[in-house]
Structures are given as structure tokens and as C-alpha cells.
N, C-alpha and C positions, 0 to 999 in steps of 0.2 A: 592976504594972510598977514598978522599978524604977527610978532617974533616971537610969541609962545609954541607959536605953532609950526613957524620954521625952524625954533628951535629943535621940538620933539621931534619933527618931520627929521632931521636931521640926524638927531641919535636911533632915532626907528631904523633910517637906511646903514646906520652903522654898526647897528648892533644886526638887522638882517647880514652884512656882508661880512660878521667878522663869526654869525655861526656860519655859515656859506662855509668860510672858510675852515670853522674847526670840523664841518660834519664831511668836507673834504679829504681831509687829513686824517680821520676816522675811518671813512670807506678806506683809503688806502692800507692802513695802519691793519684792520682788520683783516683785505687781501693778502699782505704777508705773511700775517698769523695765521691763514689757516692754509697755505703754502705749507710754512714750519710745521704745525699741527701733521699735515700730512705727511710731512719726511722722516715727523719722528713717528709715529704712528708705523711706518714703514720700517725704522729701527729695531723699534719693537718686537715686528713679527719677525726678523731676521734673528731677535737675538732669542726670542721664545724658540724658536727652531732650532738654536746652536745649545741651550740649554735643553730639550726633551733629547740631540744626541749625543749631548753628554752625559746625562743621567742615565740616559741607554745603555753609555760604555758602561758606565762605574756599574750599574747595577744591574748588568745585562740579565745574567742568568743568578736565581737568587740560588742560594746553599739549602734553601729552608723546602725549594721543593727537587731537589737531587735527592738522587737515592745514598743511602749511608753505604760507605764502604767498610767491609769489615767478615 
């Protein structure tokens, strides 16, 4: 070979192992995020729940279908 072509040869295997590297760190990076994804997602429906029984309280029985006293 050549030095043209040990050279290429050369940044070929380094630009292969330095995506290696970043699509490593991407799989990982992803698996966190959809860890978090999931917990808040979980938030969510806990706090969607504390909110329909709070509005339950406040607006349990409405005035509008009681009967009028009088």
C-alpha cells in the first residue's frame, strides 16, 4: 500500500470508531430518556387524578340542577 492509502485507511478506522463511539453514547443517552419519559408520563396520570378529585370537590354538586328553595 501506498501512503495515500494508509493514510485514508487510517482516518476510515478512526472516523469508524469515533461514530462507534458517539452511536454508543446515543443508545445510552436514549435509554435514560425514555426511563424519564416513563416516570413522568407516570406523574402525569397521578396528577390528572388529583386534579378530576379536586374538581369533584369544588364542583361536586352543581347549584344549577338543585331544586330552588323558596
Amino acid at each position: 500500500m501506498d501512503s495515500l492509502h494508509t493514510t485514508e485507511l487510517a482516518y476510515w478506522k478512526a472516523e469508524a470508531e469515533r461514530l462507534a463511539g458517539d452511536n454508543a453514547r446515543l443508545e445510552a443517552e436514549n435509554a435514560a430518556l425514555r426511563v424519564r419519559v416513563g416516570e413522568l408520563e407516570g406523574q402525569i396520570g397521578a396528577l390528572t387524578e388529583k386534579v378530576t378529585t379536586l374538581a369533584k370537590l369544588v364542583f361536586g354538586t352543581s347549584s344549577e340542577k338543585s331544586k330552588p328553595v323558596g
